[in-house]
N, C-alpha and C positions, 0 to 999 in steps of 0.2 A: 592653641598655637597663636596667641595674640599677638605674638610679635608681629607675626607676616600677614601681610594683605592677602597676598595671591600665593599662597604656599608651590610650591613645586617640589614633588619628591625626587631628592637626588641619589639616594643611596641607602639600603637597608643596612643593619649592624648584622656580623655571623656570632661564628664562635672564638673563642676567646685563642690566642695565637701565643703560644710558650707563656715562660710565666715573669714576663717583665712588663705585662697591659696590653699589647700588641692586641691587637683583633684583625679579624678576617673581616672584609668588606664588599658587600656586591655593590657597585655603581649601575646609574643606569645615565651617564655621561659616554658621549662618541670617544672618548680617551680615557680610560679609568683612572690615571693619573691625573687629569683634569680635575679633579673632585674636591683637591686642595687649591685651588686656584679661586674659589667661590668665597672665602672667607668664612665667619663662623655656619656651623650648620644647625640648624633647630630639630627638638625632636615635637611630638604633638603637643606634651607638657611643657614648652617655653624653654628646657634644657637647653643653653647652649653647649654645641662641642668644638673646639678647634685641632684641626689638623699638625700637630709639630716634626710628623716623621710618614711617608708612604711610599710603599714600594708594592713593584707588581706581585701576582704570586697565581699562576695557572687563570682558573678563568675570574680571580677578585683581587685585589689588594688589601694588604698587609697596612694597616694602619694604626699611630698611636697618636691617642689625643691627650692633650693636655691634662694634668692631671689624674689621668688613670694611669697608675705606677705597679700593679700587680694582679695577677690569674685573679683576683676573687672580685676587684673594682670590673675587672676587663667583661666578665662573665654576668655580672649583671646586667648589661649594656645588650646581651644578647637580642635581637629582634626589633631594636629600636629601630624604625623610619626616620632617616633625616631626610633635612629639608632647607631649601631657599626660597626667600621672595623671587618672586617674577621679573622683579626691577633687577636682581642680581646676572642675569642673564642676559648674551651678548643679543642686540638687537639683528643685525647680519646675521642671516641663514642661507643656506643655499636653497635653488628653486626644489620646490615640493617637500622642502622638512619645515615643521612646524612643531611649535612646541605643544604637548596634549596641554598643558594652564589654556593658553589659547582658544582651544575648539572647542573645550565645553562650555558649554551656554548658548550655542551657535544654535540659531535656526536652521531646522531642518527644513529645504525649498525639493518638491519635484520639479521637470521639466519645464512646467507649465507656472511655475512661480506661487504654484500652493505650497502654504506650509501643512507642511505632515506632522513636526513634532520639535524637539529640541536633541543636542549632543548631551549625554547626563556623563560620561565617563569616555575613557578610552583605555580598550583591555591588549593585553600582548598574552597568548598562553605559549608561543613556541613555533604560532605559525604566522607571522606576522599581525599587524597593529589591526585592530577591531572598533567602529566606532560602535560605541551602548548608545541608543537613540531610543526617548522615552518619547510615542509618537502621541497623538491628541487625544487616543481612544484610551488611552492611558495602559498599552500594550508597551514590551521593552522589547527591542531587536537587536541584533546585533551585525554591522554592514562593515562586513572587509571596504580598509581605507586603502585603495586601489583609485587609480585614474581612471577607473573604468566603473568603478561603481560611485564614485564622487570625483566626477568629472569638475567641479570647480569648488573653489575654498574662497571667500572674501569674509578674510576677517575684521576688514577694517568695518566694513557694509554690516557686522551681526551675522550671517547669513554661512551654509555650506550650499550646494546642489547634487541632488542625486542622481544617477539614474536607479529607478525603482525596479526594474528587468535586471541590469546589471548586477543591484545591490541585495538580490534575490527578496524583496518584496511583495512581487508577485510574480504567477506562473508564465514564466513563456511556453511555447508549443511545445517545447521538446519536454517539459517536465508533467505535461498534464496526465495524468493518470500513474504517477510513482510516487511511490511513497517512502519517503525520507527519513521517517518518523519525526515529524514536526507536524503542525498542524495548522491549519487557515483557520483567523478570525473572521466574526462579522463580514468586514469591511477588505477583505480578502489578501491582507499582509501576511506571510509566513511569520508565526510567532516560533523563534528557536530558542530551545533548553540552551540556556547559557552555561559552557563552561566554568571550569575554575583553573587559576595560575595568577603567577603575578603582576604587577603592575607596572608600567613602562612612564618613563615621566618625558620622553619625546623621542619622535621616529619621523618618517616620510615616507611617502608612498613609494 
């Protein structure tokens, strides 16, 4: 994807939608109709696609891009990730949404302004936004993006804040002796089996 600096995924491709190119489209824009509003979209191989026609349809939109004129063009298209530069996106957010381009690469800070590790990803499977934090000891965690387990975001600074209690890290009293099925490192961080689903390209806590 050379085009884009700072890719952002806006929208996966479905299945192919009657047989005049139409496709089904999941977005992951606060407005699904928003999704033509971005201009051309990239796929990982440089593909550009542009929006000429979108309409809503249950939980995705109905869209035809330029050039795809039939079921057999539309169906190849199946599963393609699109995407925008980071420049493409409005810089005004409202307090606590943040775009995921954003936060990873973000220094992970405890309380105490140790760094624990970095942001590698940000997952959504169904239960809200999950920050993936690859910590020093070179363990991967995964810490619901709550106010309460990242009580502060400065991403002008590099930097998030955790609470480590909050962001299940480590044990507080009431967890000592249950067993979750995860399991303590070394260094006494709950290392948890990551799930699997897909991926969210911005949310808020």
């Amino acid at each position: 994807m050379s085009k884009l600096k700072k890719p952002v995924q806006m929208a996966v491709i479905g299945a192919a939608h009657g047989i005049k190119g139409e496709l089904r489209v999941k977005t992951f824009t606060g407005d699904p109709l928003a999704l033509a509003d971005y201009g051309p979209l990239y796929a990982r191989d440089g593909r550009a696609f542009e929006i000429t026609a979108i309409r809503p349809a249950n939980e995705v939109v109905v869209v035809r891009f330029k050039g795809i004129a039939d079921r057999n063009a539309a169906e190849a298209l199946t599963g393609i990730e699109l995407f925008v530069d980071r420049s493409a996106l409005p810089e005004e957010l409202e307090d606590d949404e943040f775009y995921h381009a954003d936060l990873v690469g973000l220094a992970v800070q405890d309380e105490t302004g140790g760094t624990l590790g970095k942001v590698t990803a940000v997952q959504n499977f169904g239960g809200g936004d999950l920050l993936e934090i690859a910590l020093d000891n070179r363990q991967t965690v995964l810490v619901p993006f709550t106010a309460a387990a990242v009580p502060q975001i400065a991403v002008s600074a590099g930097f998030i804040r955790v609470d480590p209690v909050a962001a299940g890290l480590v044990d507080d009293e009431d967890d000592e002796g249950e067993d979750g099925g995860d399991g303590d490192d070394a260094a006494g961080f709950i290392t948890r089996r990551r799930p699997r689903g897909p991926k969210d390209a911005g949310g808020n806590r």
